[in-house]
C-alpha positions as CSV (number, residue, x, y, z in Angstrom):
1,X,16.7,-79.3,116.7
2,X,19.4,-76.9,118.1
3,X,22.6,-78.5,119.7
4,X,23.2,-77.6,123.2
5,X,25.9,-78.6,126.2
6,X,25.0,-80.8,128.0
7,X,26.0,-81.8,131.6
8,X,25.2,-84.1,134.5
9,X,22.6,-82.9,136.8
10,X,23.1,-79.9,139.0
11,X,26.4,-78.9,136.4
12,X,29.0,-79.7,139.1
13,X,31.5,-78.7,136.8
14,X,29.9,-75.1,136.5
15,X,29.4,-75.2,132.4
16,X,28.1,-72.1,131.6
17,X,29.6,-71.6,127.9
18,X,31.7,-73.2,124.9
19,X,34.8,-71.5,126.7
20,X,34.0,-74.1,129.9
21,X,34.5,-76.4,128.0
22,X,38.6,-75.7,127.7
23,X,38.4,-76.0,131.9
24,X,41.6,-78.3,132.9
25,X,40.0,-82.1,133.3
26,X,36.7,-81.4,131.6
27,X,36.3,-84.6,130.4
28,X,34.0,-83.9,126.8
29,X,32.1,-86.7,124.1
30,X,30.8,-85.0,120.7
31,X,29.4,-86.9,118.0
32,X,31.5,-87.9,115.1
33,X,31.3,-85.5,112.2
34,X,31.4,-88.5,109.7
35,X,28.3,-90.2,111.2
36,X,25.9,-87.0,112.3
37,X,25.3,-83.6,111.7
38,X,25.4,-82.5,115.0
39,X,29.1,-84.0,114.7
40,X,29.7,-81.4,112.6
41,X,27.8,-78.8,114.0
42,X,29.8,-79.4,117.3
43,X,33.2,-78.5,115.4
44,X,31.9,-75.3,113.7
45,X,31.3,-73.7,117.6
46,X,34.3,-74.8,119.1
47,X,36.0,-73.0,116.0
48,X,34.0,-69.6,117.5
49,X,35.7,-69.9,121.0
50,X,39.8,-68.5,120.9
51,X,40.1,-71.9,123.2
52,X,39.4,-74.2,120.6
53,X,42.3,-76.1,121.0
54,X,42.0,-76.2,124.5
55,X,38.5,-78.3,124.4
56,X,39.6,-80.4,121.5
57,X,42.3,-81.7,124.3
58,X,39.4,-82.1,126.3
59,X,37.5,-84.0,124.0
60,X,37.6,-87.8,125.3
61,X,35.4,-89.6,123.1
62,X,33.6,-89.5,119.3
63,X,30.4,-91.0,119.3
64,X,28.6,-92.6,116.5
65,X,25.1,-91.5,117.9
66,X,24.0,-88.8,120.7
67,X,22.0,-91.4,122.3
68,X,25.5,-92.9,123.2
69,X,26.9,-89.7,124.5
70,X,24.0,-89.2,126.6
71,X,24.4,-92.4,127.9
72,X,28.1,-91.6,128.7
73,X,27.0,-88.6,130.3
74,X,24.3,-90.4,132.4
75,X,26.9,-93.2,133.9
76,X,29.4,-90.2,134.9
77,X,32.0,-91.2,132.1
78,X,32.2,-87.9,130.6
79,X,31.4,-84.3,132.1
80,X,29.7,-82.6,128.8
81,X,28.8,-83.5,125.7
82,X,27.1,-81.5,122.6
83,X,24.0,-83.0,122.0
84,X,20.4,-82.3,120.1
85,X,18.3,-80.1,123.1
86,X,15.1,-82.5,122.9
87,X,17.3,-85.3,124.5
88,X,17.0,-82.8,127.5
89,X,13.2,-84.1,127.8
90,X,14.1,-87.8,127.4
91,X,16.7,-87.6,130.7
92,X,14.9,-84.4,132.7
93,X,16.2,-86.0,135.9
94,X,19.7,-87.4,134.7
95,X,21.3,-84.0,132.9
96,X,21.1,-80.7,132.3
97,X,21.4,-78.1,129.3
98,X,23.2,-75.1,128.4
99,X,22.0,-73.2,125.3
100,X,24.7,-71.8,123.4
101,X,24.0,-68.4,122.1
102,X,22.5,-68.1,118.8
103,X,25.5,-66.0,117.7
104,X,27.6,-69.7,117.8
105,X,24.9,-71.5,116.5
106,X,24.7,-71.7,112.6
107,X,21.9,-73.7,111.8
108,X,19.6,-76.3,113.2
109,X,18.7,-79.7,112.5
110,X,15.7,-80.6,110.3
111,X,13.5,-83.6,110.5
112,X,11.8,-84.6,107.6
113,X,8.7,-86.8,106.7
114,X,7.9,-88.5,103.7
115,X,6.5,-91.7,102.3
116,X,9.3,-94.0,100.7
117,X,8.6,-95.1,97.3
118,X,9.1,-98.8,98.8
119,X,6.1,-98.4,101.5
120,X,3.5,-101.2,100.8
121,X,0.3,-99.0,102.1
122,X,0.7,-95.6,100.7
123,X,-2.4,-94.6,102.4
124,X,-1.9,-95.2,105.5
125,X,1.8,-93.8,105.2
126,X,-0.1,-90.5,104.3
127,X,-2.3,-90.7,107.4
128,X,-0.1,-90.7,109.1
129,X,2.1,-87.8,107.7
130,X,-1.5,-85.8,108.3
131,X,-1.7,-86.8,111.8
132,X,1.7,-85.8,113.2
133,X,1.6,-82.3,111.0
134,X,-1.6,-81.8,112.1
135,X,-1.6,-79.4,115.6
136,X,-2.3,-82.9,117.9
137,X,0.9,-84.3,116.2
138,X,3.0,-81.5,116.6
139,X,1.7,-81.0,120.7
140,X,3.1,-84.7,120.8
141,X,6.6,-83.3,119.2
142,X,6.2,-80.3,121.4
143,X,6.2,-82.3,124.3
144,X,9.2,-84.4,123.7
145,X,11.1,-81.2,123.4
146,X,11.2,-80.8,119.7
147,X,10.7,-77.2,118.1
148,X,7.6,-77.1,115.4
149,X,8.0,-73.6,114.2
150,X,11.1,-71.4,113.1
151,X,9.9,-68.6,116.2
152,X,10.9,-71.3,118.5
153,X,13.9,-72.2,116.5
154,X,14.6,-68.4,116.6
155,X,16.0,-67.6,120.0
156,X,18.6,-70.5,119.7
157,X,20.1,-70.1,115.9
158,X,21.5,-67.0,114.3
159,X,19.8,-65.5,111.0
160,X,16.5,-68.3,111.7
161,X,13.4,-66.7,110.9
């Protein structure tokens, strides 16, 4: 998972990069560094733009989860908000996304899979782990906008491979 602006549909405040962001009234939601990664990873590229205190002042909201910014984001209470880039499949029609380059971008998210030592049916729990690594299971990811593979990763994050 990369994070990416994102913006209401059609970008009526014409959000093109991080700088954009510093634009007098953008109204901006990131997630809160305590509670998520992408909280964090959301700090780290507003330190790469010389505006960085500009956006902070533009920064309206922490959220606890990017679900809520998007939400934001879909009533019209915020302009842009940094969020995971698969959300961009869940609300096609609602938002928009602008990529940052890869030069601001770090690292990426990882999901991870694994059976918990408390799962009552470790069999099943490793069916299932087979199914969605299998190449059906990561089309499904695929087409809910996740990357499965570091050459996809690649154009988005610096020094992926």
């Amino acid at each position: 998972m990369v994070p990416v602006i994102a913006v209401r549909k059609g970008n009526p405040r014409h959000i093109r990069s991080v700088d954009d962001l510093a634009s007098w009234g953008v109204r901006i939601a990131i997630c809160s560094p305590s509670t998520t990664l992408l909280g964090e990873f959301a700090g780290d590229i507003f330190r790469s733009s010389s505006l960085k205190k500009m956006i902070e002042k533009n920064i309206v909201t922490q959220m606890a989860r990017p679900d809520g910014l998007l939400t934001m984001l879909i009533l019209g209470s915020i302009d842009a908000g940094v969020i995971w880039h698969f959300y961009g499949s869940m609300a096609e029609n609602e938002i928009d996304m602008v990529f940052f380059p890869p030069s601001q971008v770090r690292e990426s998210g990882k999901m991870q899979i694994a059976v918990s030592a408390y799962c009552r049916n470790e069999e099943i729990a490793a069916r299932y782990i087979d199914f969605a690594t299998s190449a059906e299971g990561r089309e499904i990811f695929r087409k809910r906008g996740y990357f499965t593979g570091g050459e996809e990763e690649g154009k988005y994050v610096a020094g992926s491979d």
